[in-house]
mmCIF file of the N, C-alpha and C atoms, coordinates in Angstrom:
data_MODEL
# 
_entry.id   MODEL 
# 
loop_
_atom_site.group_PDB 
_atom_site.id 
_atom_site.type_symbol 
_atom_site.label_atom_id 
_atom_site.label_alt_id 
_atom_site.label_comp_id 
_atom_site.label_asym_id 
_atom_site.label_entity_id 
_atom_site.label_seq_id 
_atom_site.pdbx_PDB_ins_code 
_atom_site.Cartn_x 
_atom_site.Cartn_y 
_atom_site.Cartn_z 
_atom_site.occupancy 
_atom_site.B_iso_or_equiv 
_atom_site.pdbx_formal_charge 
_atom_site.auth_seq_id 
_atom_site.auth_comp_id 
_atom_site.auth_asym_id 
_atom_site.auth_atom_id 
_atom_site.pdbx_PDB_model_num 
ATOM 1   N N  . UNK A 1 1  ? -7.750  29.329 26.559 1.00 0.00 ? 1  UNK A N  1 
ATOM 2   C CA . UNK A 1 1  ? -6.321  29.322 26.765 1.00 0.00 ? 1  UNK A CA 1 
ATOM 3   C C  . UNK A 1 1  ? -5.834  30.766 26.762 1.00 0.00 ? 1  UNK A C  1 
ATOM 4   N N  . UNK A 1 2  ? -5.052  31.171 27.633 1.00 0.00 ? 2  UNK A N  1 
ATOM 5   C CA . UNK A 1 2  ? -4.567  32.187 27.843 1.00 0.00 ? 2  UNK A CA 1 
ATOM 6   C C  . UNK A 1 2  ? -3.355  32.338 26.882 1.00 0.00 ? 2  UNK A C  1 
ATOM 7   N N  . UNK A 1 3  ? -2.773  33.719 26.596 1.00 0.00 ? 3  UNK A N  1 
ATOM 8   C CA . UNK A 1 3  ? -1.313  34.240 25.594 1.00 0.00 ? 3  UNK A CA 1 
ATOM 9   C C  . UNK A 1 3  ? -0.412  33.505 26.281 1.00 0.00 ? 3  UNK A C  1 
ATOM 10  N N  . UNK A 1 4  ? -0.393  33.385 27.934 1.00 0.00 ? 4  UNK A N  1 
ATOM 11  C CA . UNK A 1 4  ? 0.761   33.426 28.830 1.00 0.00 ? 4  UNK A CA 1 
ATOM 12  C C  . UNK A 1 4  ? 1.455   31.609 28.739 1.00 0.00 ? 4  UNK A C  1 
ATOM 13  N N  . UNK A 1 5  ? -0.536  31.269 29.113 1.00 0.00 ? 5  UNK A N  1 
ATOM 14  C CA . UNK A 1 5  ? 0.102   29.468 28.588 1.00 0.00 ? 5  UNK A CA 1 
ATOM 15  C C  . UNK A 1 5  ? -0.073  29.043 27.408 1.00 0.00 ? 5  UNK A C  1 
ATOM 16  N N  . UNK A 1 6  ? -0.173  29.926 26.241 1.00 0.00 ? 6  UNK A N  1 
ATOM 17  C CA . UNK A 1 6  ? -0.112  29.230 24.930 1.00 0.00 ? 6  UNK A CA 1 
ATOM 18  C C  . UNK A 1 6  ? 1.678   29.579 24.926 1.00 0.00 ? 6  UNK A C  1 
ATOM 19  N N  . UNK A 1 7  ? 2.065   30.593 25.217 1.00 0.00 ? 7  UNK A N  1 
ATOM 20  C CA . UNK A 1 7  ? 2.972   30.879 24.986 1.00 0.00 ? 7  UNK A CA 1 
ATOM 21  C C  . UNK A 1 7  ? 4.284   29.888 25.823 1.00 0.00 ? 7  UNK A C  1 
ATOM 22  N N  . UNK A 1 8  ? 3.897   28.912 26.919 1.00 0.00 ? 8  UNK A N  1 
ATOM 23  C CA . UNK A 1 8  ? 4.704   28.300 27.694 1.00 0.00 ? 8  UNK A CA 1 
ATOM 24  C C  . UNK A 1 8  ? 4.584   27.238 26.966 1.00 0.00 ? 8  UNK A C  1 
ATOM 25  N N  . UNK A 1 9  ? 3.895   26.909 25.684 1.00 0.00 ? 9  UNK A N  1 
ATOM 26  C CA . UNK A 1 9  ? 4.086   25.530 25.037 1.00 0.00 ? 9  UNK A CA 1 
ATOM 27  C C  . UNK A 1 9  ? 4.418   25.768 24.060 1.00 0.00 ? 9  UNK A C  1 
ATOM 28  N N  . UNK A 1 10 ? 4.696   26.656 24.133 1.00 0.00 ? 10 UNK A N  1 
ATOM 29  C CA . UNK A 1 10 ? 5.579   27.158 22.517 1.00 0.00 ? 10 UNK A CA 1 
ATOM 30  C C  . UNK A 1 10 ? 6.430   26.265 21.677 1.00 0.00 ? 10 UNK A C  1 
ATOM 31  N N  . UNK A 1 11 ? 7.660   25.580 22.980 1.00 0.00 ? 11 UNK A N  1 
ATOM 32  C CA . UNK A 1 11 ? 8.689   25.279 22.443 1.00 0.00 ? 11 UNK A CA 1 
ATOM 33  C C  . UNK A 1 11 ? 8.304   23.467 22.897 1.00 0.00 ? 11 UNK A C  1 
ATOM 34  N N  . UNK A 1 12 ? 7.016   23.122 23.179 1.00 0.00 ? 12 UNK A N  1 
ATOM 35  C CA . UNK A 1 12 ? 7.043   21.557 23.083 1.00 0.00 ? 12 UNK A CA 1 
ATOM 36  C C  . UNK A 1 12 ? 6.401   20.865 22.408 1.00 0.00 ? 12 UNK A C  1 
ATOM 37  N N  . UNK A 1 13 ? 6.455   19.418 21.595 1.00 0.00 ? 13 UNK A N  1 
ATOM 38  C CA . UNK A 1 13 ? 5.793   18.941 20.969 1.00 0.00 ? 13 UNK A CA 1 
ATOM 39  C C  . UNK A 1 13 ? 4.595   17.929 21.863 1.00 0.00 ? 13 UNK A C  1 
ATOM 40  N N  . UNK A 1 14 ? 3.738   17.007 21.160 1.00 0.00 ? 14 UNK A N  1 
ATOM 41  C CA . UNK A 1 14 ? 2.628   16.533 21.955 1.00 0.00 ? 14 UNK A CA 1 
ATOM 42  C C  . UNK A 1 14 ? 3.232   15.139 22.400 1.00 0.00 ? 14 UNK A C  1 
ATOM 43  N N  . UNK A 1 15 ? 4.877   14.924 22.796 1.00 0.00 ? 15 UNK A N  1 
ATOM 44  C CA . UNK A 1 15 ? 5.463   14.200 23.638 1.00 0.00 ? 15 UNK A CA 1 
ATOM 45  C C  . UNK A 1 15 ? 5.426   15.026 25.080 1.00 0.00 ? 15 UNK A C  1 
ATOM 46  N N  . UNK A 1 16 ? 5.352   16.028 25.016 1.00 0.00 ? 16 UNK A N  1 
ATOM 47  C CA . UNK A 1 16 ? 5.452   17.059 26.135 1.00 0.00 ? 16 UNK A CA 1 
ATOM 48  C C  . UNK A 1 16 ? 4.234   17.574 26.985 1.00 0.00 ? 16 UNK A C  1 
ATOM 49  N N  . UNK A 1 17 ? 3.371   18.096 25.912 1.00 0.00 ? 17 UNK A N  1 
ATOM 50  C CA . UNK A 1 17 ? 1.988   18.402 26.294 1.00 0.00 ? 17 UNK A CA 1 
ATOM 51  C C  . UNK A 1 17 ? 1.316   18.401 25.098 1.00 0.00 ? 17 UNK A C  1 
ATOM 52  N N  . UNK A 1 18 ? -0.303  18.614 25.465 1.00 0.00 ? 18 UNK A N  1 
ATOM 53  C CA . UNK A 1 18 ? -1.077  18.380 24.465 1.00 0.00 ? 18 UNK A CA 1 
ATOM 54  C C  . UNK A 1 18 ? -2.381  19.128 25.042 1.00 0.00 ? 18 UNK A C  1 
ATOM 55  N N  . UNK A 1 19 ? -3.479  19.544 24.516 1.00 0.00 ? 19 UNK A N  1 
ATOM 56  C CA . UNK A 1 19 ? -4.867  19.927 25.291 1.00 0.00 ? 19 UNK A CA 1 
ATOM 57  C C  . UNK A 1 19 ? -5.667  18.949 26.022 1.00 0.00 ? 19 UNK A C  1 
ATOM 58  N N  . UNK A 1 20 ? -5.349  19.301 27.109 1.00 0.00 ? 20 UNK A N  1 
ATOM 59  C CA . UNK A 1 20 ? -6.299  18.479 28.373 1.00 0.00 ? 20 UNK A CA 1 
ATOM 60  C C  . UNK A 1 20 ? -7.676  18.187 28.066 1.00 0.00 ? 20 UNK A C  1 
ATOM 61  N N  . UNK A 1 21 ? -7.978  18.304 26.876 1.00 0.00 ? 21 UNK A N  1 
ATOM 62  C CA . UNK A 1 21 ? -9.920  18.544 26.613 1.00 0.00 ? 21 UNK A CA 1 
ATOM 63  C C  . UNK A 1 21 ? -9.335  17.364 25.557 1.00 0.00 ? 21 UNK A C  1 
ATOM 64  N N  . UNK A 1 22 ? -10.263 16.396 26.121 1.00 0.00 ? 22 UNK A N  1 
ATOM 65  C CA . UNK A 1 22 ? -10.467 14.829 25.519 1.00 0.00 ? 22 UNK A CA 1 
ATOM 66  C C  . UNK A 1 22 ? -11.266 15.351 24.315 1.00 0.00 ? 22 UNK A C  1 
ATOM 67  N N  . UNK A 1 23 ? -12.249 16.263 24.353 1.00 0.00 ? 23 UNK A N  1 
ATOM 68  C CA . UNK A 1 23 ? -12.642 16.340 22.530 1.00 0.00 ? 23 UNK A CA 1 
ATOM 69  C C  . UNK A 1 23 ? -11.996 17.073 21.672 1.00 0.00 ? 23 UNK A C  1 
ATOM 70  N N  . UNK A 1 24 ? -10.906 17.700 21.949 1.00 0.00 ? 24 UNK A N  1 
ATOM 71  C CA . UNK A 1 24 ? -10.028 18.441 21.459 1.00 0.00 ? 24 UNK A CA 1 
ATOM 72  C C  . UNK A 1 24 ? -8.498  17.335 20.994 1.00 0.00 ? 24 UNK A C  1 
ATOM 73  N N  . UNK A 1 25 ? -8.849  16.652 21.381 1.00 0.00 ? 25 UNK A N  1 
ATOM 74  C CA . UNK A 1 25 ? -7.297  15.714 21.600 1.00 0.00 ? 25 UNK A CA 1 
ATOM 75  C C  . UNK A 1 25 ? -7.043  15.045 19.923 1.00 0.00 ? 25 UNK A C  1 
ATOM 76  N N  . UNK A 1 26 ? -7.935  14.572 19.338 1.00 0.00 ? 26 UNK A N  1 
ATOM 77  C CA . UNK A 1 26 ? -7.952  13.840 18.055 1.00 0.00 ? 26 UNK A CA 1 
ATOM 78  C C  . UNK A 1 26 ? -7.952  15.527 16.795 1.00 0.00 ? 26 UNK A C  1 
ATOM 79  N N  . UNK A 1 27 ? -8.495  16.764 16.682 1.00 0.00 ? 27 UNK A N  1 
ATOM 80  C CA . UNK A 1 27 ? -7.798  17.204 16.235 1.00 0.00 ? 27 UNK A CA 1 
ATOM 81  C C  . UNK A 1 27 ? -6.900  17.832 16.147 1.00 0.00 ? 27 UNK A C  1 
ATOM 82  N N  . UNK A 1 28 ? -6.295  17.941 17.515 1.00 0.00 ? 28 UNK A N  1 
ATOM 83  C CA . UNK A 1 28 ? -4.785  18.596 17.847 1.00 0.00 ? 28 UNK A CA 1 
ATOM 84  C C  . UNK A 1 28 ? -3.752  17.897 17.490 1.00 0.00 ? 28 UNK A C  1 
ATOM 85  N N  . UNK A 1 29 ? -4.140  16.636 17.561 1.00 0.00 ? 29 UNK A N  1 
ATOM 86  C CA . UNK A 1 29 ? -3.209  15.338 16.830 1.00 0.00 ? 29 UNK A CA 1 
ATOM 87  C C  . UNK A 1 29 ? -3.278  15.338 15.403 1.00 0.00 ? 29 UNK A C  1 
ATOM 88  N N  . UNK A 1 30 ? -4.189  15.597 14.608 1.00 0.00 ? 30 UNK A N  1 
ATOM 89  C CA . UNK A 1 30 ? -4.290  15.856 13.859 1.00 0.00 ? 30 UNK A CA 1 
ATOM 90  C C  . UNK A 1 30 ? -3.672  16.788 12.427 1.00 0.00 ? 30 UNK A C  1 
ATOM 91  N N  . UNK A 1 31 ? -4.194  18.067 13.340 1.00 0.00 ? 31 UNK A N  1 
ATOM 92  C CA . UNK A 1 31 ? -3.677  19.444 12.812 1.00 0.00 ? 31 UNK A CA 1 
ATOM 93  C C  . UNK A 1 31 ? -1.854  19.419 13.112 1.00 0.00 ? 31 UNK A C  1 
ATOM 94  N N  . UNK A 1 32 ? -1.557  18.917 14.418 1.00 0.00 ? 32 UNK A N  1 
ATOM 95  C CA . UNK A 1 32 ? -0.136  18.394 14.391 1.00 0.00 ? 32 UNK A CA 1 
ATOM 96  C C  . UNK A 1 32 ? 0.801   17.833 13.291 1.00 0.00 ? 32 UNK A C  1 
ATOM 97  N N  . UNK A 1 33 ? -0.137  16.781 13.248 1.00 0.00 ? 33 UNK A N  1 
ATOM 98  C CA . UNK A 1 33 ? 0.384   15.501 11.964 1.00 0.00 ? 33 UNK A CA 1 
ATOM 99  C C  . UNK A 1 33 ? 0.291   16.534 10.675 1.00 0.00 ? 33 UNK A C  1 
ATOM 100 N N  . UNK A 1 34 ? -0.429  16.418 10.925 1.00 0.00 ? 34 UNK A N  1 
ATOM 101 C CA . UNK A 1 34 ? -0.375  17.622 8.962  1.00 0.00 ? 34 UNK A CA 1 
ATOM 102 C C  . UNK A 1 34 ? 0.659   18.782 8.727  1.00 0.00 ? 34 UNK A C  1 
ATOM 103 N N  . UNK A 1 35 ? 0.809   19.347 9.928  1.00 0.00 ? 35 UNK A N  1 
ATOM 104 C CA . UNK A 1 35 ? 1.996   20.732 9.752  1.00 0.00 ? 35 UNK A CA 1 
ATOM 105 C C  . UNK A 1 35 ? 2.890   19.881 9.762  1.00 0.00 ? 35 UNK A C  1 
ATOM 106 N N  . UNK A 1 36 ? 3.525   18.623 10.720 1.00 0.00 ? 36 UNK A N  1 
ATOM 107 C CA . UNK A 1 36 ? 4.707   18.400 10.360 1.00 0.00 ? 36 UNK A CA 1 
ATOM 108 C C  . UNK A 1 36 ? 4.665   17.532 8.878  1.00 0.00 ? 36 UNK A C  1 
ATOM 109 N N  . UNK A 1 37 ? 3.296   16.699 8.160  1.00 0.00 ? 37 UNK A N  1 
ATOM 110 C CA . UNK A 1 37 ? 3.855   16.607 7.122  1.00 0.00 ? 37 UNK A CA 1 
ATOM 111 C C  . UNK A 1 37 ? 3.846   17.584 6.027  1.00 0.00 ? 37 UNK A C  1 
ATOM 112 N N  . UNK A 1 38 ? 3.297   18.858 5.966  1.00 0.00 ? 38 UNK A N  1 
ATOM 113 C CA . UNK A 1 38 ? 2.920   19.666 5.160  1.00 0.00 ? 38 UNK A CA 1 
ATOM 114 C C  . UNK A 1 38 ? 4.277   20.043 4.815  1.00 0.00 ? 38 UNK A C  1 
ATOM 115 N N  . UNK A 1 39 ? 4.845   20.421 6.067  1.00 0.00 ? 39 UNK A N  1 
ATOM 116 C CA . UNK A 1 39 ? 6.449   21.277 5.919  1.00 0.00 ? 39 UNK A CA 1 
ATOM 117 C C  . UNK A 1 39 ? 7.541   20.442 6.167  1.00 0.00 ? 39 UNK A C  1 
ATOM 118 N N  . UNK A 1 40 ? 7.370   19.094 6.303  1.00 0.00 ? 40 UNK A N  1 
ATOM 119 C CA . UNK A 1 40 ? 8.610   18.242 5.619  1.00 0.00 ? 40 UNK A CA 1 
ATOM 120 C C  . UNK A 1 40 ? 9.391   18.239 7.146  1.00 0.00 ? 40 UNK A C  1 
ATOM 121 N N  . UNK A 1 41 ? 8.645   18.043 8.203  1.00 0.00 ? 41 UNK A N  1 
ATOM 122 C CA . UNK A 1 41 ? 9.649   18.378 9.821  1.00 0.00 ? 41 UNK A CA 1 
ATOM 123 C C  . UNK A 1 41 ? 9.853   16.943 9.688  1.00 0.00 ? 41 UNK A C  1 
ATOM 124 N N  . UNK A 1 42 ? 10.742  16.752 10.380 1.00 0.00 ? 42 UNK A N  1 
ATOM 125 C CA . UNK A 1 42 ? 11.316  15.524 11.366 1.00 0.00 ? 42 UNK A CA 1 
ATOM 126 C C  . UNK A 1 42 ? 10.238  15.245 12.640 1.00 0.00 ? 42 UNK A C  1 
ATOM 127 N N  . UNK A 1 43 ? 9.575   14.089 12.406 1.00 0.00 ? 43 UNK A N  1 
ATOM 128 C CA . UNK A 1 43 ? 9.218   13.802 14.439 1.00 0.00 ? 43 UNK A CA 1 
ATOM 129 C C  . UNK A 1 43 ? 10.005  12.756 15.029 1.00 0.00 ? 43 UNK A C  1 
ATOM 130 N N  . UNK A 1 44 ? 10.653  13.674 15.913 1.00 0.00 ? 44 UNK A N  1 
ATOM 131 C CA . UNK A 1 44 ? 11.214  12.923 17.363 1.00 0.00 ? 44 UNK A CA 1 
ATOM 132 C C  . UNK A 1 44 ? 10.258  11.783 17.470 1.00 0.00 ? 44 UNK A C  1 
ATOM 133 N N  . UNK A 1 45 ? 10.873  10.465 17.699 1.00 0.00 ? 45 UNK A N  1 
ATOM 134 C CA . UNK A 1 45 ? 10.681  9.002  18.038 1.00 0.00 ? 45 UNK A CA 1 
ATOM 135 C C  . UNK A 1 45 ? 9.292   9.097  19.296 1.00 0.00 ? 45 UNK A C  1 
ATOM 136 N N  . UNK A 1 46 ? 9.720   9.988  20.835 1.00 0.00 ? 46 UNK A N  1 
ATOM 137 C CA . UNK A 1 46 ? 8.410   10.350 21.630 1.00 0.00 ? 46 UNK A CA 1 
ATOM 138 C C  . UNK A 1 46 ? 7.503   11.015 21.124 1.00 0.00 ? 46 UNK A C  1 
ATOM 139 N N  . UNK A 1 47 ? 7.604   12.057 20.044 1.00 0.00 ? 47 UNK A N  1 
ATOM 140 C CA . UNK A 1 47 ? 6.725   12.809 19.612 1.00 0.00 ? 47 UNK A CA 1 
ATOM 141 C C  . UNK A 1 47 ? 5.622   11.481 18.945 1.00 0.00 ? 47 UNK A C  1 
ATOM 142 N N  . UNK A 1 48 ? 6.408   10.625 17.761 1.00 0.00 ? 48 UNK A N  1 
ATOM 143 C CA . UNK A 1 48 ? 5.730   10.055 16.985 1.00 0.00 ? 48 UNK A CA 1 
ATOM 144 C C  . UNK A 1 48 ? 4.807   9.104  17.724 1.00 0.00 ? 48 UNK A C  1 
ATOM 145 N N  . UNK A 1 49 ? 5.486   8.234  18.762 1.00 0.00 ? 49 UNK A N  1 
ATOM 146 C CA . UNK A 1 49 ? 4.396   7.152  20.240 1.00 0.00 ? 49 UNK A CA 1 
ATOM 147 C C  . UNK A 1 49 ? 3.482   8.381  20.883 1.00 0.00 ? 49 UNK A C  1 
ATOM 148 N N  . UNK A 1 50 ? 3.828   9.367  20.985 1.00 0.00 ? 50 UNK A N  1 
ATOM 149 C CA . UNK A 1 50 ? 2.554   10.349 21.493 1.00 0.00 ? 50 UNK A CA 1 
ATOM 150 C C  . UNK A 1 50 ? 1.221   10.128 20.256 1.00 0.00 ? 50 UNK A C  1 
ATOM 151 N N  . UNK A 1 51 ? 1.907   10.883 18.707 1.00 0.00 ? 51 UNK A N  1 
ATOM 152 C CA . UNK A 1 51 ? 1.134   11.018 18.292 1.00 0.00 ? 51 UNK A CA 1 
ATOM 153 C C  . UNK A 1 51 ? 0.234   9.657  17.638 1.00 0.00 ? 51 UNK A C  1 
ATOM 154 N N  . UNK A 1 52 ? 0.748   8.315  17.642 1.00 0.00 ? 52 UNK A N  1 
ATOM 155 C CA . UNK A 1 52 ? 0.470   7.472  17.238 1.00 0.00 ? 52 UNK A CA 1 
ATOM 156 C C  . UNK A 1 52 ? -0.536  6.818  18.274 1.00 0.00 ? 52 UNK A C  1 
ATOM 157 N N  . UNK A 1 53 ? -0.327  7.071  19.700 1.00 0.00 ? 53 UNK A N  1 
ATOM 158 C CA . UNK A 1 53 ? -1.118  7.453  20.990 1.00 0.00 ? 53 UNK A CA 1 
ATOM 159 C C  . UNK A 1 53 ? -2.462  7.695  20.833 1.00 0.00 ? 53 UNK A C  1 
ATOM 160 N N  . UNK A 1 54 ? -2.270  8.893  20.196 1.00 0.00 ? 54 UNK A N  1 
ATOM 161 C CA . UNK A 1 54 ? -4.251  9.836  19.809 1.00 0.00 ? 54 UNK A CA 1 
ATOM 162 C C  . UNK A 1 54 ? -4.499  9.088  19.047 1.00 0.00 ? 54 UNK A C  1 
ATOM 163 N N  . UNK A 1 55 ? -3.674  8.975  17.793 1.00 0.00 ? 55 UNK A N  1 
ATOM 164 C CA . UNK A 1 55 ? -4.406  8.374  16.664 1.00 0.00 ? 55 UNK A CA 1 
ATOM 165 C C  . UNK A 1 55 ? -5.506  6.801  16.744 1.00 0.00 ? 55 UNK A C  1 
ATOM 166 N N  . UNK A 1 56 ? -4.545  6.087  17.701 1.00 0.00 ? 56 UNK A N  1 
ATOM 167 C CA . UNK A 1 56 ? -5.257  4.938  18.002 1.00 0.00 ? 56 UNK A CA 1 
ATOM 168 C C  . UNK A 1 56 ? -6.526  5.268  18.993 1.00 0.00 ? 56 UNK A C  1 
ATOM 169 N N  . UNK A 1 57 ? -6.757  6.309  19.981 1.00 0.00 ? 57 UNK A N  1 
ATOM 170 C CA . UNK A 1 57 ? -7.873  6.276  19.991 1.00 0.00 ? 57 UNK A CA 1 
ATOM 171 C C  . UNK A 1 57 ? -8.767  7.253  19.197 1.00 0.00 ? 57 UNK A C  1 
ATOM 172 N N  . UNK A 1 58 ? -8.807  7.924  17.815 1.00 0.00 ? 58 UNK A N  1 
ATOM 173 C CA . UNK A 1 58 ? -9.565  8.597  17.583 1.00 0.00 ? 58 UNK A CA 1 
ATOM 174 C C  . UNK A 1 58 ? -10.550 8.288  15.995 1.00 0.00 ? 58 UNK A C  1 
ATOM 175 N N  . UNK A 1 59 ? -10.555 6.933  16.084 1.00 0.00 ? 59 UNK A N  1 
ATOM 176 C CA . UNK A 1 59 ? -11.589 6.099  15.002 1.00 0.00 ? 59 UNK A CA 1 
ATOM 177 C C  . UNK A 1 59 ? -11.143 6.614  13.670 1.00 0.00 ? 59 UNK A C  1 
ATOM 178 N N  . UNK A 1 60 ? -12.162 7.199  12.891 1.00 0.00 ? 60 UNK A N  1 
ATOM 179 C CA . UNK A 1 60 ? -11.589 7.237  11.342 1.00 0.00 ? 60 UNK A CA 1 
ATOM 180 C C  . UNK A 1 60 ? -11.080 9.208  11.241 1.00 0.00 ? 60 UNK A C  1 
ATOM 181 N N  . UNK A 1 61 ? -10.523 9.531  12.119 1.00 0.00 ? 61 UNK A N  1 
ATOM 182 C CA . UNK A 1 61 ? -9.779  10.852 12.036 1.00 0.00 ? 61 UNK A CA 1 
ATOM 183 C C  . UNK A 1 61 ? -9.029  10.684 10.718 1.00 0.00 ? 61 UNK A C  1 
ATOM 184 N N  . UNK A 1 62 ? -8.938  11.753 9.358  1.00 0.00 ? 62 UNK A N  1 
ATOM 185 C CA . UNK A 1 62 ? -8.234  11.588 8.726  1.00 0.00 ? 62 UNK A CA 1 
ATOM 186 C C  . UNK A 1 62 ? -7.679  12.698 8.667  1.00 0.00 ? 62 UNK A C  1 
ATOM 187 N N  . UNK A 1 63 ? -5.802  12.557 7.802  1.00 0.00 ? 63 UNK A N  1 
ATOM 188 C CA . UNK A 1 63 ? -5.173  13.977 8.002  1.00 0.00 ? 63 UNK A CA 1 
ATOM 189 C C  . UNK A 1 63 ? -4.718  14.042 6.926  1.00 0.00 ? 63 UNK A C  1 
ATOM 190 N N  . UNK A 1 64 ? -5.480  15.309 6.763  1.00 0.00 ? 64 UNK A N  1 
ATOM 191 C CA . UNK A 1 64 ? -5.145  15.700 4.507  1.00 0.00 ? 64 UNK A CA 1 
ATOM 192 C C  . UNK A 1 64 ? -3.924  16.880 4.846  1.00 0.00 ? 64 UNK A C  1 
ATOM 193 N N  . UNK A 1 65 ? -3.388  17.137 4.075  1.00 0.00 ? 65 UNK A N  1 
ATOM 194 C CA . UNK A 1 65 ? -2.188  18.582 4.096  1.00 0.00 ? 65 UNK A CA 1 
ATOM 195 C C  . UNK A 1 65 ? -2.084  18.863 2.736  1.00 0.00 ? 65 UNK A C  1 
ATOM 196 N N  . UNK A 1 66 ? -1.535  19.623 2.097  1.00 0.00 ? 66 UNK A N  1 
ATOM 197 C CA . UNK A 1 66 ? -0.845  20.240 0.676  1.00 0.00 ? 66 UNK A CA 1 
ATOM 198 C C  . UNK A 1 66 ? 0.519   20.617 1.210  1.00 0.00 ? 66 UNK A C  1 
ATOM 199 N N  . UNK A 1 67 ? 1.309   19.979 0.964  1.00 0.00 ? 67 UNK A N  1 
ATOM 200 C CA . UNK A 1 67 ? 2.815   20.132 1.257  1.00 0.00 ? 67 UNK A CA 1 
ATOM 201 C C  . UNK A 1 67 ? 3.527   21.668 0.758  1.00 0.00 ? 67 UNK A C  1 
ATOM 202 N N  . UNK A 1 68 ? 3.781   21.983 1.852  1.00 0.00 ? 68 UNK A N  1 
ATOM 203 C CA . UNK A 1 68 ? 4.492   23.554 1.510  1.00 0.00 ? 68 UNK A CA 1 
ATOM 204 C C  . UNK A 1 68 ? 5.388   23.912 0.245  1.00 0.00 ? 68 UNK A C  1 
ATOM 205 N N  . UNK A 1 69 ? 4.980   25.047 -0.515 1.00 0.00 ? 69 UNK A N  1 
ATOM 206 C CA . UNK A 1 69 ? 6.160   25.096 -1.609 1.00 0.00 ? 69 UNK A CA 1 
ATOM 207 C C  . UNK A 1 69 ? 7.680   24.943 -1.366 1.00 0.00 ? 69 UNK A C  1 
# 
């Protein structure tokens, strides 16, 4: 991935886009799920059917975090 297109997804969640690499897809969903529960975000209703999306296909993926001070 290039600066130019990491940098054009800056501002979307994985209702928007996500990594085109099918073995990449379950922990991008992942690492997703954990920052927004780590730091207490809100997910948008599409965000959450996206991410609930991967999750159903990615077998026993589990997502640990330590919630931000």
């Amino acid at each position: 991935m290039t600066a130019r297109s990491n940098r054009s997804n800056a501002d979307q969640d994985p209702a928007e886009w996500l990594t085109p690499a099918p073995d990449a897809l379950c922990r991008c969903g992942a690492e997703w799920t954990a920052t927004q529960l780590r730091r207490g975000l809100a997910v948008y209703e599409l965000e959450r059917d996206r991410l609930l999306d991967i999750a159903a296909g990615c077998g026993g993926t589990d997502v640990q975090f330590t919630p931000a001070p």
